[in-house]
N, C-alpha and C positions, 0 to 999 in steps of 0.2 A: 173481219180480218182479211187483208189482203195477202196473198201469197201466189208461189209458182205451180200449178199444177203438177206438172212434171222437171225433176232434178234428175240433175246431173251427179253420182258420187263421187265423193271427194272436189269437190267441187262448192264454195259456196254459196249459201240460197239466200236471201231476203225474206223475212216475216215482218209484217207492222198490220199496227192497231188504228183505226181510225174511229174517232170519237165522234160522235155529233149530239149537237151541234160543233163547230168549231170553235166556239167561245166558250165553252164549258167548264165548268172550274177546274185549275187548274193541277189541283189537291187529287189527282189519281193514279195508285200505285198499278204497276203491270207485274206478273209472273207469269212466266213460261214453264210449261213440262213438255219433256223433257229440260235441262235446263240447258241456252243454246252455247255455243262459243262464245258468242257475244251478245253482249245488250238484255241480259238478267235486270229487271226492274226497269225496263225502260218499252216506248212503245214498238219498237223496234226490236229483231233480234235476227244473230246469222247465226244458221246451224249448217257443220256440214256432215254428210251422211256417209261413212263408211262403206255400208253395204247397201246392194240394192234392194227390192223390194217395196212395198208399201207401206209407209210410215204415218205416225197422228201429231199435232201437232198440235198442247192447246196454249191458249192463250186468258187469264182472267184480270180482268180492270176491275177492281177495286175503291172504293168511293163509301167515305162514311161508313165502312161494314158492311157495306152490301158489292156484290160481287157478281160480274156475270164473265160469263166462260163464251168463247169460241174456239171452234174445233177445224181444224183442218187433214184431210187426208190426202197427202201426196206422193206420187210415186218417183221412185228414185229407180232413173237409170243410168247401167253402167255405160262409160264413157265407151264411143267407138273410134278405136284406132285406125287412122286412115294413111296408109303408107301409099309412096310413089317410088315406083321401080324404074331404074330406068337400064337399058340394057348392054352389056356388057361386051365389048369388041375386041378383038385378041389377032392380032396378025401375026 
């Protein structure tokens, strides 16, 4: 499984599956848990994370009945606000 080590919350992330070979039949179903915003059944999926923290993320492909799992743990940080003040002059 390919993924981001480190997230951003509220913010979305990228998850995908890479198969190999890359010719491989084409007959392979994906599911995601938790299940993400997007791309449920597919090799791909975008979750985005509410709260921060450390979260899992699995992934199983699926083939003729047999099934193999990846796992990802990622941590999710909160977004930093970066303000610019600029200063105020008064005659």
């Amino acid at each position: 499984m390919v993924m981001p080590e480190v997230v951003t919350a509220d913010l979305p992330a990228k998850f995908w599956v890479e198969i190999r070979p890359p010719d491989a039949s084409p007959n392979i179903q994906y599911l995601w848990a938790p299940p993400p915003q997007s791309g449920q059944g597919t090799p791909q999926a975008v979750y985005v994370f509410e709260h921060s923290g450390v979260k899992v993320v699995t992934a199983w492909a699926i083939q003729a009945g047999r099934a193999i799992s990846m796992t990802a743990v990622v941590d999710v940080q909160q977004a930093t606000n970066s303000y610019l003040y600029f200063p105020l002059v008064v005659r």
